[in-house]
Every structure is written in structure tokens, then in C-alpha cells.
C-alpha positions in Angstrom: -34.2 -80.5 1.6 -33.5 -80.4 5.1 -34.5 -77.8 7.5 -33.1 -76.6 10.7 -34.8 -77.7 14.0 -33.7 -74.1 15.1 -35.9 -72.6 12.5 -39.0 -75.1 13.2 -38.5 -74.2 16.7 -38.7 -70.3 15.8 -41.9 -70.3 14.2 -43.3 -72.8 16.5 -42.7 -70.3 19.3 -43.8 -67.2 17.1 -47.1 -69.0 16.8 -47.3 -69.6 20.6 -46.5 -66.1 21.1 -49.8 -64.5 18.4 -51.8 -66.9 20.4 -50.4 -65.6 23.9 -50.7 -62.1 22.3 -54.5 -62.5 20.9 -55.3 -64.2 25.1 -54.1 -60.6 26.2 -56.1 -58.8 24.2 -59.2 -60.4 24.8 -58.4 -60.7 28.7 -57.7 -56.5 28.4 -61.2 -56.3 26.5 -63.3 -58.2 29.0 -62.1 -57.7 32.7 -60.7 -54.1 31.9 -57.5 -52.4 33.1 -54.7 -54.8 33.5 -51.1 -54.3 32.7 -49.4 -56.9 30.0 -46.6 -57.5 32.3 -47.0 -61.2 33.4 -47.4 -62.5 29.6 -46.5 -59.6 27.1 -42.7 -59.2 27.4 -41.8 -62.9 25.9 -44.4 -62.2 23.1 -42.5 -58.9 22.7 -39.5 -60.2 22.6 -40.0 -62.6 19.8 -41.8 -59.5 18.0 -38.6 -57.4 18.1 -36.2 -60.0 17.2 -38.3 -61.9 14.0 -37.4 -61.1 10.9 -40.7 -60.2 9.5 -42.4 -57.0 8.8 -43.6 -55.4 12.5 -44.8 -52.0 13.4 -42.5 -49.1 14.8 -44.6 -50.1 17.8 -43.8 -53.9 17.8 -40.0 -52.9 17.9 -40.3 -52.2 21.4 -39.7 -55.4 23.6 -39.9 -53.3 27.2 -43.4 -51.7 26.5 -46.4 -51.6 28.6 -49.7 -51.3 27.3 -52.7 -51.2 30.0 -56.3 -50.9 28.0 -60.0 -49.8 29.6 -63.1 -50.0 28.5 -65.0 -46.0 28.8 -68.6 -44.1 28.5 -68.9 -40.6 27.7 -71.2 -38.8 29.2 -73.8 -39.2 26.7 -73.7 -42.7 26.8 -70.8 -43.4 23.6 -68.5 -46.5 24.4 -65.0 -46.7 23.6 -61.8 -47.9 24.6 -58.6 -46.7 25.8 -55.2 -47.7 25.6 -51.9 -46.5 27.4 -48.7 -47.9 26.5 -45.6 -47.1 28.1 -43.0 -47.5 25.0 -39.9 -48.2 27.9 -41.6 -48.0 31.5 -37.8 -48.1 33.1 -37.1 -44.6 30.7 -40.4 -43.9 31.5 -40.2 -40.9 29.1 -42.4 -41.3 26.1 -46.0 -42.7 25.7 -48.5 -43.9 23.3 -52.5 -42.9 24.2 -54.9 -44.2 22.3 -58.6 -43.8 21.7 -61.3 -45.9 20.1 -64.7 -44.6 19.8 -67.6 -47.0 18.8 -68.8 -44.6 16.2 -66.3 -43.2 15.2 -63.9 -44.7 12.3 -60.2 -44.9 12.9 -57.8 -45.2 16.1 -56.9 -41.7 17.6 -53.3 -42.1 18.9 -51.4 -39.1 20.7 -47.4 -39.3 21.1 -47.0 -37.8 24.5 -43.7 -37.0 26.9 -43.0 -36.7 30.2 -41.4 -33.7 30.9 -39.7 -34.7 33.7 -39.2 -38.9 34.1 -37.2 -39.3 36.8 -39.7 -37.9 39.5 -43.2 -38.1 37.5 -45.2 -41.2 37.0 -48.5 -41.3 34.3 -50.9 -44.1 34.4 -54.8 -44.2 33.4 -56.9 -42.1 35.9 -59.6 -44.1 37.3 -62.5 -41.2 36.2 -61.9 -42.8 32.4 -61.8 -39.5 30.8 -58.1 -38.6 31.2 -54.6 -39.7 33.3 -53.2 -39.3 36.4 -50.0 -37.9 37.0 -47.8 -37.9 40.4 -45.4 -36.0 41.0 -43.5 -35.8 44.1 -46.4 -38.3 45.6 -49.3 -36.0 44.6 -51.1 -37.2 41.9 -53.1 -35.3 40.0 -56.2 -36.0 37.2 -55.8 -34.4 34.1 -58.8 -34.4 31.8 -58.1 -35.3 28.7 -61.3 -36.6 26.2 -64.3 -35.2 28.3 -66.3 -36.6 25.5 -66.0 -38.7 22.4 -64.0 -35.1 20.7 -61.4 -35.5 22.5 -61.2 -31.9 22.3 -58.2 -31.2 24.6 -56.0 -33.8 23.1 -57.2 -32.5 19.2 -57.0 -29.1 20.5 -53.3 -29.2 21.4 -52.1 -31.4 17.9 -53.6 -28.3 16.4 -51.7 -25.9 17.6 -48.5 -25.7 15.5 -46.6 -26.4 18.2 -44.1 -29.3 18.0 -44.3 -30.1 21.7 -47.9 -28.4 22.7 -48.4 -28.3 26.9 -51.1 -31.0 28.5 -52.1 -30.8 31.8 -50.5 -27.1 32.7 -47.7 -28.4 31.6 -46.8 -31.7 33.5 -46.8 -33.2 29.7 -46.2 -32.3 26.2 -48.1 -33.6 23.2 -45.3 -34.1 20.3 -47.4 -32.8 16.9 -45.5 -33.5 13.3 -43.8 -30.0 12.2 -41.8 -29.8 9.1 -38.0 -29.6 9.4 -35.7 -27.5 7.9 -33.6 -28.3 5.3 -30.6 -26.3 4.2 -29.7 -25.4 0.8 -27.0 -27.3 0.0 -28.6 -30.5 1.7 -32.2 -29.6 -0.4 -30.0 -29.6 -3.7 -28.3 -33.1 -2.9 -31.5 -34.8 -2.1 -32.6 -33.5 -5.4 -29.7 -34.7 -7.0 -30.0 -38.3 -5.6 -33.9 -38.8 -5.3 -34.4 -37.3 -9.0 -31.4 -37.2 -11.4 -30.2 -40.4 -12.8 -26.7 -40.4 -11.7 -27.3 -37.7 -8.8 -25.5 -39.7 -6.1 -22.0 -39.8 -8.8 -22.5 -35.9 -9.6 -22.8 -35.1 -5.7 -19.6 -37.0 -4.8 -17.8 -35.3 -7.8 -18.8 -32.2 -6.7 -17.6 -33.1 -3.1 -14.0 -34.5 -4.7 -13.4 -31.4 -6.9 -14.8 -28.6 -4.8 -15.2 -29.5 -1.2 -11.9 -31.8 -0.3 -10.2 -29.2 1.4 -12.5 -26.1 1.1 -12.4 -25.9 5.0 -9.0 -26.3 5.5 -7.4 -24.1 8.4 -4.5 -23.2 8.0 -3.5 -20.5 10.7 -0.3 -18.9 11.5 1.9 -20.2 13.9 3.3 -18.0 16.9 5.6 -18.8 20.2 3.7 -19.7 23.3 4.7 -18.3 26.5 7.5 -20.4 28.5 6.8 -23.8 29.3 3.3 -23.4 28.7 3.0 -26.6 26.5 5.1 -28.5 29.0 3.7 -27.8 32.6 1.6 -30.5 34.3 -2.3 -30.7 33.4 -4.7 -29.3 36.3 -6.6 -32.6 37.8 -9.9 -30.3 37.0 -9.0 -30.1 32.9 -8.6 -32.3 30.5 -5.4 -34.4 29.9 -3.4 -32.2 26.9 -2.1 -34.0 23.4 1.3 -35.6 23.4 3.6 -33.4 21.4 6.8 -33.4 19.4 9.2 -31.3 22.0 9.5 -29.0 19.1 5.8 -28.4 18.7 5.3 -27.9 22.8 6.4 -24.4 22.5 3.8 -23.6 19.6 0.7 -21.8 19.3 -2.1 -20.7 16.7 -3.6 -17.5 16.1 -7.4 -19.0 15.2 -9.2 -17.3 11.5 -12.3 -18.8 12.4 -12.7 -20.0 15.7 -16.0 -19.0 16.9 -16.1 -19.2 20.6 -15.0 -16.9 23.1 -12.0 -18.8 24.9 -9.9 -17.4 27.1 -6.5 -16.0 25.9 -7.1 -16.9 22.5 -6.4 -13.4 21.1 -2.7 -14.1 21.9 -3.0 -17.8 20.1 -3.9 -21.3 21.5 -0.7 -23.5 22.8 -1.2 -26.4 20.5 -2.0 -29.9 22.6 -3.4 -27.0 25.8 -6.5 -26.7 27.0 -8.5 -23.0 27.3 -11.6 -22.6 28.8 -14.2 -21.0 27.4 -15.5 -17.4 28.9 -18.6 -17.7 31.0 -18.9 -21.1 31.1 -17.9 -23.7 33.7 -16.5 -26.9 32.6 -16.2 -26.4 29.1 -12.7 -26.0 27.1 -11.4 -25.8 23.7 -8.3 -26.9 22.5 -5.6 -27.3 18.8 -3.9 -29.4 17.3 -1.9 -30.1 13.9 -1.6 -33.8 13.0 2.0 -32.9 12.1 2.6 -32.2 16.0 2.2 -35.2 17.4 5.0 -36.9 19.3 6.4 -39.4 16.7 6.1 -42.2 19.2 2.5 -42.2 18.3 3.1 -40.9 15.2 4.9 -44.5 14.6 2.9 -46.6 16.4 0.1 -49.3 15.2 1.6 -48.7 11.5 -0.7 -52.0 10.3 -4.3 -49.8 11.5 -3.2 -46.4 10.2 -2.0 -44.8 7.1 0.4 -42.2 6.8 -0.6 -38.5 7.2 0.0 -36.5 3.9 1.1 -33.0 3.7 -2.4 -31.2 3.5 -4.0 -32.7 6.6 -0.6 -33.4 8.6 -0.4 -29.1 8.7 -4.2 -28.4 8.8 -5.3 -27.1 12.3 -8.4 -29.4 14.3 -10.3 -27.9 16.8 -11.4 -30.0 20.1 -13.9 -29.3 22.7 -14.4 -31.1 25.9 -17.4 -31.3 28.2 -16.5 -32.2 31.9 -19.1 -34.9 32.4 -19.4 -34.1 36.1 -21.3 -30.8 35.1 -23.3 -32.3 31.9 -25.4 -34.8 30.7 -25.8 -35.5 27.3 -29.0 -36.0 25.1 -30.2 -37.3 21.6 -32.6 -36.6 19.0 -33.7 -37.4 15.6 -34.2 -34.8 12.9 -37.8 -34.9 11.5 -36.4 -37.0 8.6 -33.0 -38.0 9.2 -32.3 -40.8 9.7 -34.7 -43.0 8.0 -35.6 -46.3 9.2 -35.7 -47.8 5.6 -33.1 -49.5 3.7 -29.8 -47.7 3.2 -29.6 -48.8 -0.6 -25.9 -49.6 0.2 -26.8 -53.1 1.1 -25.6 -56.5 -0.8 -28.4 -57.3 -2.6 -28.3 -60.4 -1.1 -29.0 -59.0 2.3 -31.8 -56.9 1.1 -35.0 -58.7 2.2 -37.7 -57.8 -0.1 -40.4 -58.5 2.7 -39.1 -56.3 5.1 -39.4 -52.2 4.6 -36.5 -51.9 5.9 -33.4 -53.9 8.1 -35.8 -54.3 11.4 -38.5 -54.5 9.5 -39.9 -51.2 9.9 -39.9 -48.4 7.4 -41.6 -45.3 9.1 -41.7 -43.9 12.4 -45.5 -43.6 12.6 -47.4 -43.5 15.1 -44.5 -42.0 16.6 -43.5 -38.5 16.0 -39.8 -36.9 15.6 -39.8 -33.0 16.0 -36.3 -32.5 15.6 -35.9 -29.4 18.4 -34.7 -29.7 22.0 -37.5 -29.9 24.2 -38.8 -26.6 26.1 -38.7 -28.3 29.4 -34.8 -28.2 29.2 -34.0 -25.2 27.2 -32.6 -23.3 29.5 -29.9 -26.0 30.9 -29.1 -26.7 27.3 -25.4 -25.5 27.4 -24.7 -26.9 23.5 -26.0 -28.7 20.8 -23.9 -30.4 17.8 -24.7 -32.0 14.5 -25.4 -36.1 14.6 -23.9 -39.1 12.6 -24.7 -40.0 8.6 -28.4 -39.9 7.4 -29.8 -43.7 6.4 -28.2 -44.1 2.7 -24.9 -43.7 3.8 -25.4 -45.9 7.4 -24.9 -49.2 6.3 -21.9 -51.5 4.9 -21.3 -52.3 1.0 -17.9 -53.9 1.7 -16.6 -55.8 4.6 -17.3 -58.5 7.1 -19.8 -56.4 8.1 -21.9 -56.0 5.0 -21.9 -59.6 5.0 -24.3 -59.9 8.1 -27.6 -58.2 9.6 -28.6 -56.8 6.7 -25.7 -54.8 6.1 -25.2 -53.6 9.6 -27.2 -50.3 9.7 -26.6 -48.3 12.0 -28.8 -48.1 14.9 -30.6 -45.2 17.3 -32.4 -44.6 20.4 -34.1 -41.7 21.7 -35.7 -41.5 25.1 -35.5 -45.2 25.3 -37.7 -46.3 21.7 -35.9 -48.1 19.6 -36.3 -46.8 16.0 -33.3 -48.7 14.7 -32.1 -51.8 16.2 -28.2 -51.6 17.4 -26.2 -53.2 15.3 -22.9 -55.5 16.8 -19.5 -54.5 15.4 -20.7 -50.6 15.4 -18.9 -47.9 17.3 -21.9 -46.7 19.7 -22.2 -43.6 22.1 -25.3 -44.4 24.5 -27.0 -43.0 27.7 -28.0 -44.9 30.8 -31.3 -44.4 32.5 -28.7 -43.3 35.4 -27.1 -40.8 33.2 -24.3 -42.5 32.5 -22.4 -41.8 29.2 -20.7 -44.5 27.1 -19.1 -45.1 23.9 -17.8 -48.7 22.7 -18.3 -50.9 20.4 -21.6 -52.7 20.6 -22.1 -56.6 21.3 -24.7 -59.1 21.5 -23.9 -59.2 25.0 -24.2 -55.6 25.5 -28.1 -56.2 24.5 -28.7 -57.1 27.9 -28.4 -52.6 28.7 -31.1 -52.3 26.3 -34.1 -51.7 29.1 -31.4 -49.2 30.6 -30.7 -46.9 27.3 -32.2 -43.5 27.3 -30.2 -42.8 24.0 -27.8 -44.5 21.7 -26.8 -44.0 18.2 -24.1 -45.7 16.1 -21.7 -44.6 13.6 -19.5 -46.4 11.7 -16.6 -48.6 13.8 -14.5 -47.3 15.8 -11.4 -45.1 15.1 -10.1 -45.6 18.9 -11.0 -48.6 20.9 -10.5 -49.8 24.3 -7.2 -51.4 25.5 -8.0 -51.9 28.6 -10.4 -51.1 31.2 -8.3 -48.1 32.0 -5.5 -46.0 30.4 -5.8 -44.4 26.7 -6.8 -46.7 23.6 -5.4 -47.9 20.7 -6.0 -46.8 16.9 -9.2 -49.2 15.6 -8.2 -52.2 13.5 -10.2 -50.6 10.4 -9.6 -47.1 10.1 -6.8 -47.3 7.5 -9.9 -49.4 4.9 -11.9 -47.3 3.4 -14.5 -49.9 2.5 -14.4 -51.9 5.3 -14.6 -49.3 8.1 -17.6 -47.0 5.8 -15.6 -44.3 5.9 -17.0 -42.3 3.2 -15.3 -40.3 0.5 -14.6 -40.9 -3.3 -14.7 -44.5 -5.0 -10.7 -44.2 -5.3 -10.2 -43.6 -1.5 -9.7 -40.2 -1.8 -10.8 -39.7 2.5 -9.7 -36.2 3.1 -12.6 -34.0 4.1 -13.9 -31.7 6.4 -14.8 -34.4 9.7 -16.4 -34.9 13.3 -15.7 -37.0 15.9 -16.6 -37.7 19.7 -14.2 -39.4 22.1 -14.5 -40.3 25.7 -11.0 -39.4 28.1 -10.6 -40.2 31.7 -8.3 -37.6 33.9 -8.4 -39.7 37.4 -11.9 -39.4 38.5 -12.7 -37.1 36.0 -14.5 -38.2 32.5 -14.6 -35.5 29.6 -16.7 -35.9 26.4 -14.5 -34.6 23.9 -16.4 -33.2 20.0 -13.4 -32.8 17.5 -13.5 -31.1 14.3 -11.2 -31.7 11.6 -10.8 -29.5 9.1 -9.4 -31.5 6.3 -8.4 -35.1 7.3 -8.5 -38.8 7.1 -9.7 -41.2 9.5 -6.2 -41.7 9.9 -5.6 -37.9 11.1 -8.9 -38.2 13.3 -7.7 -41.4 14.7 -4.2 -39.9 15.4 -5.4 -36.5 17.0 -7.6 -38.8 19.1 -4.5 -40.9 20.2 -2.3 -37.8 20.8 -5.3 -36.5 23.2 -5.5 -39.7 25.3 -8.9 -40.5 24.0 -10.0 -44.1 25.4 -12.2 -44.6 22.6 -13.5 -42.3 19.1 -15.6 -42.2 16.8 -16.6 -40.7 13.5 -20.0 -38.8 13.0 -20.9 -36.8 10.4 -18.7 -34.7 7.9 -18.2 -32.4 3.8 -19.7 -29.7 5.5 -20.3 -26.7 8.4 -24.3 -27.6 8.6 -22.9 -31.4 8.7 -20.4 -30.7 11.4 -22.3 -28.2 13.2 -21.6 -27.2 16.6 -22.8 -24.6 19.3 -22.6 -23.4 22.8 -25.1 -21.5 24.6 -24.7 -18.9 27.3 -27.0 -16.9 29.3 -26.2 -12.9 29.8 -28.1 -10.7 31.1 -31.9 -12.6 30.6 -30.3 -13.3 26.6 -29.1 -16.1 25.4 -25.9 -15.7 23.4 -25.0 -18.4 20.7 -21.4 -19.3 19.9 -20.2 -21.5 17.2 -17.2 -23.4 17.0 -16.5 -22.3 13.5 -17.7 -18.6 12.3 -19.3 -19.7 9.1 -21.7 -22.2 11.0 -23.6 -19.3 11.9 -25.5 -19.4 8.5 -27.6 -22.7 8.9 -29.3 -20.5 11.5 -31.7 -18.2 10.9 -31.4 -14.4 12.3 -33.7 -11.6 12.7 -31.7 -8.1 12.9 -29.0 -8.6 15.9 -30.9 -11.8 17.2 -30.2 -15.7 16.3 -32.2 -18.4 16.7 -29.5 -21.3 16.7 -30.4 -24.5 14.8 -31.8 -27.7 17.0 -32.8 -25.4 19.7 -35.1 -22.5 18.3 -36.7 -24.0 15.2 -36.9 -28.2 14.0 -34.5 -29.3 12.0 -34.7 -32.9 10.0 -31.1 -33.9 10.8 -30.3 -35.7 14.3 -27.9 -34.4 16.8 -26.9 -34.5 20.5 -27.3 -31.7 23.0 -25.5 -31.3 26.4 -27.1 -30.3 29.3 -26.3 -28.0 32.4 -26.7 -30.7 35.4 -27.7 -28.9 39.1 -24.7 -28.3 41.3 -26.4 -31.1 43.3 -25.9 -33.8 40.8 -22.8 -32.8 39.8 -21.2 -36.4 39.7 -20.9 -38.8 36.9 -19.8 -42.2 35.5 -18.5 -42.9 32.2 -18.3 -46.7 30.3 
């Protein structure tokens, strides 16, 4: 048999690096604080890219771990460990504590509030950290003693993100998230009843296909108004059939307060929404696009049938000068184990999952925006597909890493590797907001990602550096692009999407919902609206396609949602709601968009 010098050289160099890894350790041990910087990022590196089984921990190449050696004042020893899990994110942290008499490793999941402008190392007094911000640093006592009372005093509270230090940190604690009905009856379905995963989709098929459908009536918009120039401040409108340019809707079960809306939206225009700045919505029917488009890239698109063509989408942009954009997971969803979707031969029986990884521990996801931004939290809307639907069956792309599951980020921790070939929106450390598909060579912005999360392939992609894209080569194959939907390629359901557009120096984030559609109407509407790139998220129902914006009136926030009947994944206490993602943890992940200061009200987009 002959073997690869590539492999002999791998686990030759895996060896080196345990050995380099165990000489840290015991240099840490011995001659106290000292940062793993000169020799830990090569070990690191090997650790994330092996195939073996590793630790949620051992996935992230960029951390820095500094350990000391303390004394409580009664005379116990110990030892103390700080690892920064992405030092350039700076954002989340592991703390650890090891007590001679005590069994087990303590380990606290803590964030910084505020990582652009506060820094947390080890305090040199051993019994807390020290935190500067602004250039005054400040000790914050954290294990007086061998209790640890502080630290067990704040994971005791309930509270998913419990203040430290008067607030300059927030312990993360495990909370349960909630579940909605229809999502706690499918997970019963599939996790208990031979068969459940066939009787959900059947259920889907026959009762769901087009249970959202909108279907509005049409009215006459005012003169010209789908033909006149678009404002350099809004977002470029669809391209129309000249027909269709002098036609509006009267919404059913549009949610949001937008401007003029009582007397119907111009199809392809864009309306902003009341009390906000740089927000607007805008509709469309499939059927309404210019037939230019409508003809173009015939090979990567199938032909629009009668139910989707006339369904009204909704669309709503974010002007990415005035936002920036955020992730989180759901306390469950998604999983870091295997999809189940796999090949069988690219299930590796060693590994708990794809990365090798199948839980999130020591880490904790708390599914909730975090306090410290609350109040700049302008929306919130529903993520991409949980774990058992994120990976390829059919395809070139089942046929390599595993499956291709599809990765995630949050506050720069990898908890699912990014996957080549996916359709990725991601977050610079700078703030900068991207989506593309992802490359081997677009690993090298991994120390730089605050956030990412992929999704499927892409259902616009990039025909230049400039200008609008072009329909994705795999949005007309249903097995190829993981579209979802019935075994026969039945693909029209209730959808989301997320596109990026560029109006001159302007950059809008664009969430589209589609009431009943294929990825070819998705792809299409995208098209029609300029988009340089799409892509798909989640879809079959509201809680799946939720979306919300928030507004401040008079001291109270007021929640809006896109479509009326999203309202009841929320929960509501006489006239009050307290909107999903931002009052109360949910287990699904989803993106929020955040109010940026008038001061930093500039932005790039990739």
C-alpha cells in the first residue's frame, strides 16, 4: 500500500505541535503569566484544521490564553487561566479557575460589552481582572477566595447575560430558549416518530405550499411615480415591465407603518418607513419584471408559474451608512453536530460532528440581543436553516468536506468552520458588511470576522466588482443548490432572502420576503432590484421568516412586524409586547441591525 508523503508529513507536524503545546503548558505552570503568542498560534492552527475530534475550544486558531499561578488569602493554591477566544474581536473570553482542593475546572463565558475601546487582561492582585477603558484601568475582584463567590454569584442569577464589574462585563449563564409550537411538534415528529421527517414535509406540501400567499389588489399609482429617477439617498427601484410602472398594491398584511401605504405601494418604489431614518420598504410581483430580465440567464433559472409569478414579495432595505449589522445563535439552533443529510461516505464516525466538534460547551449561546445594545437595536430578523437541513445530499458539494455544512461565527468564535462554495454574509472587525461566496482564499479574513453565517449558494452572485449580478449557476437544481422543499421538486413556499445593492456610494442591506416562490422567483425579484449578490435563509413559515423593527416613542418601544401574523411568536402582556430575539432567548439564530452614532455614520460594503 502506498501512502502519501503529504499525510506522513501531517502527522509528523501534529506530533511536533502536542509536543510544542505540552512545552507551553509547562513553561505557563512554572515561570507564571506569559502569553502563548510566540509558540501557540502554529500549534493552533494545526488543531483547527485536523480532522480529529478537538474541543469547541481547540477550534479557535487566533486565541490567547495567559495562565498564573494564585493564593487565597487563607493560604489555598490554584491556578488561573484567561483566554482570549479572538484577541483582534476582542469580544468574548474564557476564565478559568483551578483550586488545589477543589475537584473540577470552574470556567466562566464572559463578554465585553464594549470591544472596540475596552481591553481585559489578568489583574496583577491574582484575585480578579483588570479592565481599561478609555486608558483607565480598573481591578475588578472576581474570586476573593477559593468560592469564587462573585463569579458563582452572578451564573446564579437567572440572568442570561448577568453584569460583572458594575457593568464593564457580562457573564453569559445557560437559559432555556423558546420554542414555538409548531417548531416543538416538528422536532417531535423527527427526533421520535419513525418516519417524522416524511410526515413533516407532507404536511408542508399539502398544507403550507402557498398558505402565505399575498395576493393583494392592484390599484393606479399616481403619475409617473414608478418612472421618475431614484433619489441618490434611497435605494435603486426594481426594473419593470412599462405596463407594471404605473401599478400599485393596497397591502392585507403588511405590518409596518410606511409612509403612504394607505393609498398602495408603487410596485418596484421605495417608501420609507415612519419614524425611522434610513429604513424603507418596498413590492413587487415576479410577474412585473421587465422581460429583459425576465429572459435572461434561461440555463440558471426556471420559469415562473402562475401562483408565484402574481404573488406580492415584500422587501426592506437598511442604509448601511446608518447600521451595522449583528449575529447570534439560538440557544439550540444550529447544532454543531452532523446534519444527517450527509453521504455516508463523508460521515466520519470519529468525529461528533463535520469539525470535529459536537457541542458548544464551555461556551454558552443565550439566544437574546445583548443589554448593552438594546436600545440601538433598530430590527432583528429570523437566521438561516437549523443543522439537519445545512448540509449537501446531492451535488458537487456533497461530495467534499463532509458534506459542506454550513458554517457560523459569532463575536469572532468559530462554532462551525466556513465551508468553500457557500453563499456567506459576514462582518469585519471594522464593521464592514459582506456577502459572497466563500473561498479557501477568503480564509485569510478569518482573524478579521466578528460574524459570519452561511446558507446555501448563492441565488445572485457577483459579475463584476461593480454594477448588479447575475442569477447563481444553481438556483434552477433543487438538489444541487439545497434548496429545500418536497422530494419531487415541488420549491414553492413561503421564503427569505438578504441581498447586498450599491446606489453610488451608498450600500443597502436589503431582507426580502416572499410569500410563495421558488428560488427562481427569489432569484428574479433579486435581479429586478439590482441586487449584486442574494441569498436564501430560512423559509415554510412566519416564526421561520420572522422579521421586526423597533422604534422608540415617547420612553416606549414600539414593535413593528413586516407581516401582521408574525406578531404571535411573541409573547404579550395586555397592550405590551415583548418582541422575540430581543426580550426573551429564543433557540433559533438570527441577525439584528443596529442604530450606528451620527458620528460613525459611514460604511463599506464587500
Amino acid at each position: 500500500m502506498r501512502v502519501s508523503p503529504r499525510l506522513i508529513m501531517s502527522a509528523g507536524a501534529r506530533r511536533i505541535g502536542v509536543l510544542l503545546w505540552a512545552a507551553a503548558l509547562c513553561v505557563s505552570w512554572w515561570f507564571g503569566p506569559r502569553s502563548f503568542a510566540e509558540w501557540g498560534p502554529a500549534t493552533q492552527a494545526l488543531q483547527y484544521s485536523s480532522d480529529s475530534p478537538k474541543t469547541l475550544l481547540e477550534l479557535q486558531q487566533f486565541r490567547r490564553t495567559t495562565s498564573r499561578a494564585i493564593v487565597d488569602p487563607t493560604g489555598r493554591r490554584g491556578t488561573v487561566t484567561f483566554i482570549e477566544l479572538n484577541p483582534n474581536i476582542n469580544a468574548w473570553y474564557l476564565l478559568q479557575l483551578l483550586w488545589e482542593d477543589q475537584a473540577g475546572l470552574h470556567t466562566y463565558h464572559l463578554e465585553n460589552p464594549d470591544p472596540r475601546h475596552v481591553q481585559v487582561t489578568l489583574a496583577s492582585s491574582g484575585v480578579g481582572l483588570s479592565i481599561t477603558p478609555a486608558g483607565r484601568g480598573t481591578d475588578c475582584v472576581l474570586w476573593p477566595d477559593h468560592s469564587n463567590a462573585p463569579l458563582e454569584g452572578a451564573r446564579n442569577s437567572g440572568l442570561p447575560y448577568a453584569p460583572l464589574c458594575e457593568g464593564q462585563l457580562y457573564l453569559r449563564t445557560p437559559v432555556v430558549g423558546t420554542y414555538t409550537r409548531l417548531e416543538q411538534m416538528t422536532n417531535f415528529l423527527r427526533d421520535h416518530v419513525w418516519g417524522g421527517d416524511r410526515i413533516v414535509n407532507f404536511v408542508k406540501d399539502q398544507f403550507f405550499r402557498d398558505h402565505f400567499a399575498e395576493n393583494p389588489a392592484s390599484a393606479r399609482s399616481a403619475p409617473g411615480s414608478g418612472t421618475s429617477d431614484t433619489s441618490a439617498r434611497e435605494p435603486l427601484r426594481a426594473q419593470l415591465d412599462i405596463e407594471a410602472a404605473g401599478t400599485a398594491i393596497v397591502p392585507e398584511h403588511l405590518g409596518l407603518d410606511v409612509a403612504g401605504a394607505e393609498q398602495g405601494i408603487p410596485l418596484g418604489r421605495w417608501l420609507k418607513v415612519n419614524n425611522t431614518e434610513g429604513i424603507y420598504v418596498s413590492a413587487i410581483r415576479p410577474e412585473s419584471i421587465a422581460d429583459t430580465l425576465l429572459s435572461s440567464f434561461r440555463a440558471r433559472v426556471a420559469n415562473l408559474d402562475g401562483v408565484e409569478s402574481n404573488a406580492v414579495d415584500y422587501l426592506v432595505a437598511f442604509d448601511l451608512q446608518q447600521f451595522d449589522l449583528g449575529f447570534a445563535l439560538g440557544t439550540d439552533h444550529p447544532r454543531l453536530d452532523w446534519s444527517g443529510r450527509e453521504l455516508p461516505e463523508m460521515h466520519d464516525e470519529r468525529l461528533a460532528g463535520p469539525d470535529g466538534v459536537g457541542t458548544s460547551a464551555p461556551l454558552v449561546r443565550n439566544g437574546i440581543v445583548s443589554p448593552a445594545v438594546v436600545a440601538q437595536t433598530a430590527a432583528t430578523f429570523a437566521g438561516g436553516f437549523k443543522r439537519e437541513h445545512g448540509a449537501f445530499r446531492y451535488g458537487e458539494l456533497a461530495r467534499q468536506n463532509h458534506g459542506s455544512h454550513y458554517g457560523f461565527i459569532e463575536q469572532g468564535t468559530v462554532f462551525s468552520k466556513l465551508q468553500p462554495g457557500l453563499a456567506t454574509v459576514y462582518v469585519l472587525d471594522d464593521g464592514t458588511v459582506g456577502l459572497k461566496t466563500w473561498t479557501r482564499e477568503d480564509d485569510g479574513l478569518l482573524p478579521r470576522l466578528r460574524h459570519a453565517r452561511q446558507n446555501g449558494v448563492a441565488l445572485i452572485e457577483r459579475a463584476g466588482d461593480e454594477g448588479p449580478g447575475i442569477p447563481g449557476p444553481l438556483v434552477a437544481q433543487w438538489g444541487a443548490g439545497n434548496w429545500s422543499g418536497s422530494a419531487d421538486e415541488q420549491l414553492r413556499s413561503l421564503r427569505a432572502g438578504l441581498c447586498l445593492q450599491r446606489n453610488g456610494s451608498r450600500r443597502f442591506l436589503i431582507y426580502g420576503y416572499f410569500s410563495t416562490a421558488t428560488p427562481s422567483a427569489m432569484a428574479r425579484v433579486f435581479q429586478a432590484y439590482q441586487c449584486q449578490y442574494a441569498m436564501h435563509l430560512d423559509m415554510n413559515a412566519l416564526e421561520h421568516t420572522y422579521m421586526a423593527l423597533y422604534t422608540r416613542q415617547e420612553g416606549r418601544l414600539v414593535v413593528q412586524h413586516l407581516i401582521e401574523g408574525m406578531s404571535e411568536v411573541d409573547r404579550k402582556g395586555g397592550s405590551q409586547i415583548a418582541p422575540r430575539f430581543l426580550s426573551f432567548p429564543d433557540d433559533r439564530d438570527f441577525f439584528y441591525l443596529l442604530r450606528r452614532p451620527a458620528s460613525e455614520a459611514t460604511q463599506t460594503v464587500r
